[in-house]
C-alpha positions as protocol buffer text, in pm:
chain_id: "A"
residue {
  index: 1
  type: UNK
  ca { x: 99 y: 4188 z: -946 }
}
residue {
  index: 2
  type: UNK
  ca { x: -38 y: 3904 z: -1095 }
}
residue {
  index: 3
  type: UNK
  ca { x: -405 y: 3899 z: -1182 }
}
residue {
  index: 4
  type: UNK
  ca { x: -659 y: 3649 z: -982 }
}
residue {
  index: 5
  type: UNK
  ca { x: -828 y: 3362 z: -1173 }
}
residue {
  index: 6
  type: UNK
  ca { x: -1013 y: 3281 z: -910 }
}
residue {
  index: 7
  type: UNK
  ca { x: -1158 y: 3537 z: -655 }
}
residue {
  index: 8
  type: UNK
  ca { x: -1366 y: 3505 z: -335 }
}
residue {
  index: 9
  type: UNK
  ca { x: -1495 y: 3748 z: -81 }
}
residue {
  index: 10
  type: UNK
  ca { x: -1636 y: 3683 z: 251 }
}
residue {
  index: 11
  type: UNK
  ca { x: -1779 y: 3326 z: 134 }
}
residue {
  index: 12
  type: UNK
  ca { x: -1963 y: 3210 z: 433 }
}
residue {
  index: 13
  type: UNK
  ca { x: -2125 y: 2847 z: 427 }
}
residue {
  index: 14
  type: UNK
  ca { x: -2333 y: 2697 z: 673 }
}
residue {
  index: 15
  type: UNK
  ca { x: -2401 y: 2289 z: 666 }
}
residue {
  index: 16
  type: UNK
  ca { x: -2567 y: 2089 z: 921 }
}
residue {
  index: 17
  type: UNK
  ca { x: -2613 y: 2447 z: 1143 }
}
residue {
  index: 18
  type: UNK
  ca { x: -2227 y: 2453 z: 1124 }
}
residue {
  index: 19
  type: UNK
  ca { x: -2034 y: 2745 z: 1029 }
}
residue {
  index: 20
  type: UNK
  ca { x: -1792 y: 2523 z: 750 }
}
residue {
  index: 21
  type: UNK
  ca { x: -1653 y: 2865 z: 570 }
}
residue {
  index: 22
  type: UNK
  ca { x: -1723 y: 3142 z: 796 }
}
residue {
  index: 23
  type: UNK
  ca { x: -1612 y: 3405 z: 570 }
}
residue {
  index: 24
  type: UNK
  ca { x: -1326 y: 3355 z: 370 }
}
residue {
  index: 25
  type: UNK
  ca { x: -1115 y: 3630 z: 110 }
}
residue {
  index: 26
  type: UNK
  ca { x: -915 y: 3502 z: -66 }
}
residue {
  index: 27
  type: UNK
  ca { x: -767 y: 3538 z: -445 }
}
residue {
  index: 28
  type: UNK
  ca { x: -606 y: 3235 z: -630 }
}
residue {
  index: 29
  type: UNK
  ca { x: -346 y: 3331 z: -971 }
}
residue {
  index: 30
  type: UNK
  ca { x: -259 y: 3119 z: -1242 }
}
residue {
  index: 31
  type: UNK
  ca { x: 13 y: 2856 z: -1145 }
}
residue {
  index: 32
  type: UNK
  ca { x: 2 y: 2530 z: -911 }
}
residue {
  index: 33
  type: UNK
  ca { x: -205 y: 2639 z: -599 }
}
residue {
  index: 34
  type: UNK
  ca { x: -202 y: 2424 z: -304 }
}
residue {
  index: 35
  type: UNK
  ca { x: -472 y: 2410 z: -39 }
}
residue {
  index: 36
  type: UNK
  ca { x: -355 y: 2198 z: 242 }
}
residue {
  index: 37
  type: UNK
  ca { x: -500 y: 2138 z: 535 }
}
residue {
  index: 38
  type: UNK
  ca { x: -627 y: 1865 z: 773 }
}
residue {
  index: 39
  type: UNK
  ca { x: -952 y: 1621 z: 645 }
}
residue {
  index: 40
  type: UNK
  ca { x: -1254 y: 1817 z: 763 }
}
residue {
  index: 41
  type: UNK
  ca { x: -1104 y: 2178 z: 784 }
}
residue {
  index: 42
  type: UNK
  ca { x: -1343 y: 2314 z: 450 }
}
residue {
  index: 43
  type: UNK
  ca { x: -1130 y: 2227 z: 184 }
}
residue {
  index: 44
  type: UNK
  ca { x: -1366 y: 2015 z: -45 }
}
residue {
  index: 45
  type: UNK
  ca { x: -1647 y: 2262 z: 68 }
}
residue {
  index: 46
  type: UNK
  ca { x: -1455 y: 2551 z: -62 }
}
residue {
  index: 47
  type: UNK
  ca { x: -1378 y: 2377 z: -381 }
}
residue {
  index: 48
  type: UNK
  ca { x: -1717 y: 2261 z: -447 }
}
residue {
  index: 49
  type: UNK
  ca { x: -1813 y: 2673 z: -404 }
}
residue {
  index: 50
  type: UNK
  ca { x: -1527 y: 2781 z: -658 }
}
residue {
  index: 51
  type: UNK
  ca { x: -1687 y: 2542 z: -928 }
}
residue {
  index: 52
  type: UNK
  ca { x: -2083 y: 2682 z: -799 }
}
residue {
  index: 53
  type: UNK
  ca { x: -2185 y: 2340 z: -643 }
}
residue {
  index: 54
  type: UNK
  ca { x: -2233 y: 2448 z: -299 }
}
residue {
  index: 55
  type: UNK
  ca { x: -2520 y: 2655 z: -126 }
}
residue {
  index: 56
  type: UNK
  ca { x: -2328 y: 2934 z: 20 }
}
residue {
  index: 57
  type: UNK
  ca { x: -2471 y: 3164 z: 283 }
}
residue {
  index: 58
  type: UNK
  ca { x: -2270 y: 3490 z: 195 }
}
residue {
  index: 59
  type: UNK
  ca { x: -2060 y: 3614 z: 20 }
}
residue {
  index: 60
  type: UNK
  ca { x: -1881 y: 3641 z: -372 }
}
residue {
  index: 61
  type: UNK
  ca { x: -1693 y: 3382 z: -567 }
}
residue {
  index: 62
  type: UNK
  ca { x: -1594 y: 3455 z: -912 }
}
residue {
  index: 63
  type: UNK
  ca { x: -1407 y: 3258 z: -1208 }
}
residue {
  index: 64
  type: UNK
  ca { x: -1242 y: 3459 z: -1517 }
}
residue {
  index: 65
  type: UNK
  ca { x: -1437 y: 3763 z: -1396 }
}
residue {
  index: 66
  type: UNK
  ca { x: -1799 y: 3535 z: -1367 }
}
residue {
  index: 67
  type: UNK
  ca { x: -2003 y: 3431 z: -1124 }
}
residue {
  index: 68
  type: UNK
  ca { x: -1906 y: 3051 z: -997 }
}
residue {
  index: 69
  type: UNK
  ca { x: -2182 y: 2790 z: -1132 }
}
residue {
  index: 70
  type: UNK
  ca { x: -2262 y: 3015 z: -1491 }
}
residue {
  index: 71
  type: UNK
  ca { x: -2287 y: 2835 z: -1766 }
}
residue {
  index: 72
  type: UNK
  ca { x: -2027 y: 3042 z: -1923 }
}
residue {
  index: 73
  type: UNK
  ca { x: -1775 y: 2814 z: -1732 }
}
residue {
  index: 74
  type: UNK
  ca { x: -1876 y: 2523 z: -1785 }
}
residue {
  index: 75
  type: UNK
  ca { x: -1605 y: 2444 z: -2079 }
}
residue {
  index: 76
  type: UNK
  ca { x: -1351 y: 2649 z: -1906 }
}
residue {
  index: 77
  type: UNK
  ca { x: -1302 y: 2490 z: -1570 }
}
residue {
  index: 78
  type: UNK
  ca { x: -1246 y: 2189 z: -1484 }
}
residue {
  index: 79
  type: UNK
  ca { x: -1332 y: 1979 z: -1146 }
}
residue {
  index: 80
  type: UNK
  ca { x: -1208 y: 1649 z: -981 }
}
residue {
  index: 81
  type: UNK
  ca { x: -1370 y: 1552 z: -659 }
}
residue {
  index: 82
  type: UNK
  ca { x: -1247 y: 1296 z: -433 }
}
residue {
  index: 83
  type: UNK
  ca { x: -1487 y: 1066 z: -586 }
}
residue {
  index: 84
  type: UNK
  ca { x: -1415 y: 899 z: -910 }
}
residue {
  index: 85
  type: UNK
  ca { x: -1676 y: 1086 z: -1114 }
}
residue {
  index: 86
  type: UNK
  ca { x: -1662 y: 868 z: -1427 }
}
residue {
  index: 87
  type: UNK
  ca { x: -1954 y: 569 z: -1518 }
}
residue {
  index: 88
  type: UNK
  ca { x: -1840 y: 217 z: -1445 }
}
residue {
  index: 89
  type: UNK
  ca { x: -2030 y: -2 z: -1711 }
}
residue {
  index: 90
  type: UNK
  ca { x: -1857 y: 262 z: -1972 }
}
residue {
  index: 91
  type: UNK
  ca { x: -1457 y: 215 z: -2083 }
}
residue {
  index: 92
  type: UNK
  ca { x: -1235 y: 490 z: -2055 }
}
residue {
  index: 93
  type: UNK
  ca { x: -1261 y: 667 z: -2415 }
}
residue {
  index: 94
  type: UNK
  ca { x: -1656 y: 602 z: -2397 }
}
residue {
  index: 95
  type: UNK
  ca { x: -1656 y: 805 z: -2073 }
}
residue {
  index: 96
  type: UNK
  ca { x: -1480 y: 1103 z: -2223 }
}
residue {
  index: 97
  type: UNK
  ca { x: -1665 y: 1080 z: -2576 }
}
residue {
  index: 98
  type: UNK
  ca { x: -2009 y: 1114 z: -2360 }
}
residue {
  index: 99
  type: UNK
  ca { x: -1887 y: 1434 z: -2122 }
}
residue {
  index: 100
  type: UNK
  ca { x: -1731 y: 1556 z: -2453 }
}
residue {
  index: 101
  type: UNK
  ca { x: -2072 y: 1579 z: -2546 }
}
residue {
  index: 102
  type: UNK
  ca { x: -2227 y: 1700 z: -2283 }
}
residue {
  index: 103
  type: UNK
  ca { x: -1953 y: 1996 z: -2263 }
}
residue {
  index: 104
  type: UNK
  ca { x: -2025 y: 2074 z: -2625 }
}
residue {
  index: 105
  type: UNK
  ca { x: -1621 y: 2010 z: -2668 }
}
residue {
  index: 106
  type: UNK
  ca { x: -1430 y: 1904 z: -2961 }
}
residue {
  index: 107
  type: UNK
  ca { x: -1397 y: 1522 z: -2934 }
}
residue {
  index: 108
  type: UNK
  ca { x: -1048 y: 1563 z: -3135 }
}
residue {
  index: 109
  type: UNK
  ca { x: -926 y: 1609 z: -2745 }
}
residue {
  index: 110
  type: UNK
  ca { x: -980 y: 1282 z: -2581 }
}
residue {
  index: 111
  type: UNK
  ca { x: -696 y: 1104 z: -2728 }
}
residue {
  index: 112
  type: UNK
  ca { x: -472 y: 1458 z: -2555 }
}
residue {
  index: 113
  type: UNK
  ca { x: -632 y: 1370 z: -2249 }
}
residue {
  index: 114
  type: UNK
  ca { x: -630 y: 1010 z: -2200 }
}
residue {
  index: 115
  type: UNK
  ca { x: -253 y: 1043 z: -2269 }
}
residue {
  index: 116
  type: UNK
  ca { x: -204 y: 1316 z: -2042 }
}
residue {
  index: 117
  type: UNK
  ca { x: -320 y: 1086 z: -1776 }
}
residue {
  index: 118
  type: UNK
  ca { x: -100 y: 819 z: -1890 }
}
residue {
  index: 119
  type: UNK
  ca { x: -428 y: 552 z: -1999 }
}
residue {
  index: 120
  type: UNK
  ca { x: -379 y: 496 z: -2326 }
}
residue {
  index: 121
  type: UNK
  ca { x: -312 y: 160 z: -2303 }
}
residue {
  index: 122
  type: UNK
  ca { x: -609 y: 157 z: -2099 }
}
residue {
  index: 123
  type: UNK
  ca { x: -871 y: 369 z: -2287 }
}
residue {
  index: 124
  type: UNK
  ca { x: -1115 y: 72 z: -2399 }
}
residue {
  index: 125
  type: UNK
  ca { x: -1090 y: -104 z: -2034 }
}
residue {
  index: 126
  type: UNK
  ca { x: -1414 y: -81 z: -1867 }
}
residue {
  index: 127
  type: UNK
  ca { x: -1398 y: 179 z: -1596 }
}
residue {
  index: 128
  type: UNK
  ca { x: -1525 y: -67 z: -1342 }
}
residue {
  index: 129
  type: UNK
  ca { x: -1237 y: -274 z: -1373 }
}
residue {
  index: 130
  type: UNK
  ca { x: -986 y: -39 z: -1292 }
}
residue {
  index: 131
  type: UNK
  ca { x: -794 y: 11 z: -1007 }
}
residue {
  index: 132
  type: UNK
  ca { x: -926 y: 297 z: -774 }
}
residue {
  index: 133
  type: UNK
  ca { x: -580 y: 536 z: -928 }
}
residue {
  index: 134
  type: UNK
  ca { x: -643 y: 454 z: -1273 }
}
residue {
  index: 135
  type: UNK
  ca { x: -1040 y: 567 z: -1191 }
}
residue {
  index: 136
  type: UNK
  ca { x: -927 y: 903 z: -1046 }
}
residue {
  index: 137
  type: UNK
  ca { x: -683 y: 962 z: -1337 }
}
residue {
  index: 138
  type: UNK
  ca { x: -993 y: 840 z: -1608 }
}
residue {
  index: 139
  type: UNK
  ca { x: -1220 y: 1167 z: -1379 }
}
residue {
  index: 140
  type: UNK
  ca { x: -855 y: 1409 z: -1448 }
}
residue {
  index: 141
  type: UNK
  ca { x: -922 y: 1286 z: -1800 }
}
residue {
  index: 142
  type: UNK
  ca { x: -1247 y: 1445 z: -1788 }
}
residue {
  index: 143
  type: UNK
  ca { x: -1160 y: 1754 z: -1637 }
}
residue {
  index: 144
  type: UNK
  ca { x: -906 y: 1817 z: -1905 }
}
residue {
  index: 145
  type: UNK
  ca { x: -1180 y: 1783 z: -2191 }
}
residue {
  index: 146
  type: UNK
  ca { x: -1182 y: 2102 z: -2385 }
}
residue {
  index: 147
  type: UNK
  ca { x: -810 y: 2219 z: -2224 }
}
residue {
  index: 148
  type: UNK
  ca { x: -990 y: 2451 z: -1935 }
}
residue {
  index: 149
  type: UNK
  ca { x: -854 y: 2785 z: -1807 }
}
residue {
  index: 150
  type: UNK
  ca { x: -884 y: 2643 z: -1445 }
}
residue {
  index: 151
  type: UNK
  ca { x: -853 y: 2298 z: -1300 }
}
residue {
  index: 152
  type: UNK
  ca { x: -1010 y: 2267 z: -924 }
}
residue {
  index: 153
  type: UNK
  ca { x: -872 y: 1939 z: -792 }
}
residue {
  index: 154
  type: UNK
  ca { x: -981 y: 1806 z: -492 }
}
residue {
  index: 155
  type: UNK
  ca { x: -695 y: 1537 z: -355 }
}
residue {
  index: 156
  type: UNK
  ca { x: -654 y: 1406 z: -669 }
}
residue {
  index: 157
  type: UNK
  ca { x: -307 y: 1180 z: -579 }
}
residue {
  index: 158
  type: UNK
  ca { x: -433 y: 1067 z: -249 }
}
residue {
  index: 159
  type: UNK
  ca { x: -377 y: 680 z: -288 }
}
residue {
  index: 160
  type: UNK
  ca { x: -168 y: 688 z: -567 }
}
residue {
  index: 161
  type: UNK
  ca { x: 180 y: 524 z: -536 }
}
residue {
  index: 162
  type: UNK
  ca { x: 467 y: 733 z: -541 }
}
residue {
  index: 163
  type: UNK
  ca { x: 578 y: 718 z: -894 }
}
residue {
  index: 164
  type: UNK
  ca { x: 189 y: 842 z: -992 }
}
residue {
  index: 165
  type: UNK
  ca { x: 183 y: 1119 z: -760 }
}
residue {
  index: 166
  type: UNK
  ca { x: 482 y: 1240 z: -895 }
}
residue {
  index: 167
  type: UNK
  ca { x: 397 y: 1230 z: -1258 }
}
residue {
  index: 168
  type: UNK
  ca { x: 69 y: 1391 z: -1149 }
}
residue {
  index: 169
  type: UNK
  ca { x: 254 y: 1673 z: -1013 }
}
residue {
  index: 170
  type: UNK
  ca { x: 476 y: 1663 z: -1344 }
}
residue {
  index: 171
  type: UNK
  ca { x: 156 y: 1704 z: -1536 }
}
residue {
  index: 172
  type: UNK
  ca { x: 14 y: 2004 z: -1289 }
}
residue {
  index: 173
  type: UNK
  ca { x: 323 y: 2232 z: -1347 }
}
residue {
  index: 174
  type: UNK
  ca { x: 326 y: 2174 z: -1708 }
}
residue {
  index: 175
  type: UNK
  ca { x: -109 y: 2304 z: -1786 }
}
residue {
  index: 176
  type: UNK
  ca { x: 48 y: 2574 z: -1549 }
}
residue {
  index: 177
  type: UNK
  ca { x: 314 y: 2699 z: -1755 }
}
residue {
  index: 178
  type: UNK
  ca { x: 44 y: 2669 z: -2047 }
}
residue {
  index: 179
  type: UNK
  ca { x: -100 y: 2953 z: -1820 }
}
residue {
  index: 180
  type: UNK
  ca { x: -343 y: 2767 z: -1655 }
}
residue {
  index: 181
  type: UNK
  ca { x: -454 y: 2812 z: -1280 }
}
residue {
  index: 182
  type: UNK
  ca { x: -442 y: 2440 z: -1091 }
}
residue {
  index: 183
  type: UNK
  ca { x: -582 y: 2441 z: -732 }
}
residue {
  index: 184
  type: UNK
  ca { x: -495 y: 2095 z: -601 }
}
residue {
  index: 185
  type: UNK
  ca { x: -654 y: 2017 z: -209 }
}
residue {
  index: 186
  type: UNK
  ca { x: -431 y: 1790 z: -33 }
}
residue {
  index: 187
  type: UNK
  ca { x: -410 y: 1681 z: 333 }
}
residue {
  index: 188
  type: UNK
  ca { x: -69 y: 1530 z: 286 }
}
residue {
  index: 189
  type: UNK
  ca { x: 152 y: 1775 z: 438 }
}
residue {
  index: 190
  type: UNK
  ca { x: 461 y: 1585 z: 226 }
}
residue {
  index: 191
  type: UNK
  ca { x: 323 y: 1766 z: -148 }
}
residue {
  index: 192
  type: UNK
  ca { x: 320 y: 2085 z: -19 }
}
residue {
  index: 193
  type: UNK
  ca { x: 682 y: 2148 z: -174 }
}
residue {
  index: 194
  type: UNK
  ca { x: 559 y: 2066 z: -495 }
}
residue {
  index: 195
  type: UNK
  ca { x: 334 y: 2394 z: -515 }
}
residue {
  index: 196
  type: UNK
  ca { x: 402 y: 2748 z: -639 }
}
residue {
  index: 197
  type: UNK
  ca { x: 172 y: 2895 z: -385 }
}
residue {
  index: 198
  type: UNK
  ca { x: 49 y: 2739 z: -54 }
}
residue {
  index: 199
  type: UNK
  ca { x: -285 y: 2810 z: 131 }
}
residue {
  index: 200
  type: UNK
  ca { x: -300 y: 2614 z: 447 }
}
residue {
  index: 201
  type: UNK
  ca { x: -620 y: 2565 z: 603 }
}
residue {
  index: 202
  type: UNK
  ca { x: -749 y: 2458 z: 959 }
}
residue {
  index: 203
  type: UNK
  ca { x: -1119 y: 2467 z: 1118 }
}
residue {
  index: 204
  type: UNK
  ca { x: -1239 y: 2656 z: 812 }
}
residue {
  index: 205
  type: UNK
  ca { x: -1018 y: 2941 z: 781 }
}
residue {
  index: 206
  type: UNK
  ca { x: -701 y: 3008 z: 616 }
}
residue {
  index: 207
  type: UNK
  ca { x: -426 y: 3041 z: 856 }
}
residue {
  index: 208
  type: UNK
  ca { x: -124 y: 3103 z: 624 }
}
residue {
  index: 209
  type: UNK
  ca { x: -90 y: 3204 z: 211 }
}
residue {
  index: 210
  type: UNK
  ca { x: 264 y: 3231 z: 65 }
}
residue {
  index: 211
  type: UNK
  ca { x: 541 y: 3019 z: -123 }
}
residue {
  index: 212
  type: UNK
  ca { x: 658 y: 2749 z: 49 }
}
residue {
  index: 213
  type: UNK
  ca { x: 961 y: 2927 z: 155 }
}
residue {
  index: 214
  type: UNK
  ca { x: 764 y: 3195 z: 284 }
}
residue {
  index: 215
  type: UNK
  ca { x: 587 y: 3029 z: 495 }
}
residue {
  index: 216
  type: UNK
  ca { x: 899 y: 2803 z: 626 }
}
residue {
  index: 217
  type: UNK
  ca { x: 1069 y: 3127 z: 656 }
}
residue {
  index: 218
  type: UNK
  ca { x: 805 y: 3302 z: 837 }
}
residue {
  index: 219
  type: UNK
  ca { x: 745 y: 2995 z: 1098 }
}
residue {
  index: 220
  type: UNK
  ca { x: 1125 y: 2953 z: 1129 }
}
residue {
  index: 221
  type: UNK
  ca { x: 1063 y: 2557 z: 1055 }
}
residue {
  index: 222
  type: UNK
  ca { x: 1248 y: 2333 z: 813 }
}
residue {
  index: 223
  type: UNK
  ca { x: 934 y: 2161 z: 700 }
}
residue {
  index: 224
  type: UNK
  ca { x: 569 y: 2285 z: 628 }
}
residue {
  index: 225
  type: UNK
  ca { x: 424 y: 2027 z: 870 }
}
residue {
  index: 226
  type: UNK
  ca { x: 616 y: 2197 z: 1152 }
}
residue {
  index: 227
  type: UNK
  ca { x: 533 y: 2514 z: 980 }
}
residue {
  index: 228
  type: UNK
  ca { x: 181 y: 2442 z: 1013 }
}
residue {
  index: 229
  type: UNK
  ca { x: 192 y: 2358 z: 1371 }
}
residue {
  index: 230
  type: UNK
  ca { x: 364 y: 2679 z: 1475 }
}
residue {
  index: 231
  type: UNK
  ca { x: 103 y: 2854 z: 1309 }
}
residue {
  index: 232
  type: UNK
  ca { x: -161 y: 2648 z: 1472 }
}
residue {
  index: 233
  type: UNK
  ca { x: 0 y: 2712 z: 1833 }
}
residue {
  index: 234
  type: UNK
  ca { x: 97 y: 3072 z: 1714 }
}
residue {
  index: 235
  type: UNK
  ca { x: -254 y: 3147 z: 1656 }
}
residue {
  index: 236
  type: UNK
  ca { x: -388 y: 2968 z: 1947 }
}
């Protein structure tokens, strides 16, 4: 069986005296990783507690073996959020040349990255006048800095035409098969195909963990949004 990059137990988080996470186990492998679910069901909590962001009531979460948030991480994972996490008065290459500093990573990576992202031609735009997918790919530039073991990204195509979302994807298998683990949060039910492993998520819970064809198979649907909703009326 194939060890767990990523490993939480019980992780319980309260916010605004709402139970958001109220206590989730749950391992996550190298490969792509998908964690679908409706907007508001926990996903971008539970990412922000992977990465050590979020105040958590109970519970465990650990990366490579460490607790989430050490400083030990901080070069080996690597987070998106929904926002565009990159400074707008600041081009492209100047944004990764600062965080490359601040990560204490070898510079000699930014060119790796802004091409990864498919920016070079952009890489001495200012960020600010960018379109709002070329921003979220310049933040997935970041997040590559220093080639991390594990890349939490929280719906990083949402927005994104189709040709973009699917050299996203392209770009998600391929750090995986460097051995990488990729968590990707989506609530588009339509990517779900594209991931190894699917965890789908509803009111803070995670209602069904398999491949894709597992969980089809399991429902007896054709598609995972119909999977999903057997599930959800299954459960009910």
């Amino acid at each position: 069986m194939m060890n767990n990059v990523i490993e939480i137990q019980d992780l319980h988080v309260v916010r605004g005296g709402r139970d958001v996470l109220p206590g989730i186990t749950v391992g996550v492998g190298p490969g792509v990783t998908g964690l679908l679910g409706p907007s508001g069901c926990g996903k971008s909590t539970l990412m922000r507690s992977i990465v050590g962001v979020q105040q958590v009531r109970g519970g465990t979460v650990t990366i490579l073996g460490t607790p989430a948030g050490d400083r030990t991480l901080r070069d080996r994972v690597g987070y998106v959020t929904q926002a565009a996490s990159v400074y707008d008065d600041l081009s492209i290459a100047e944004n990764l040349r600062f965080f490359a500093r601040v990560l204490s990573v070898d510079a000699a990576g930014i060119g790796t990255a802004i091409e990864a992202v498919d920016l070079a031609r952009h890489r001495d735009q200012t960020v600010g006048t960018l379109s709002g997918g070329q921003r979220s790919r310049a933040s997935l530039a970041v997040a590559l800095l220093g080639e991390p073991d594990v890349l939490v990204l929280d719906e990083p195509t949402v927005g994104l035409d189709p040709v973009l979302r699917r050299d996203l994807w392209g770009l998600f298998h391929r750090l995986a098969d460097e051995g990488r683990a990729v968590l990707v949060s989506s609530h588009v039910m339509d990517e779900a195909d594209r991931c190894d492993r699917l965890l789908l998520m509803r009111e803070g819970r995670i209602i069904a963990d398999g491949t894709p064809a597992e969980i089809k198979e399991k429902s007896g649907s054709d598609d995972i949004e119909a999977a999903f909703l057997q599930i959800v009326e299954e459960a009910a």
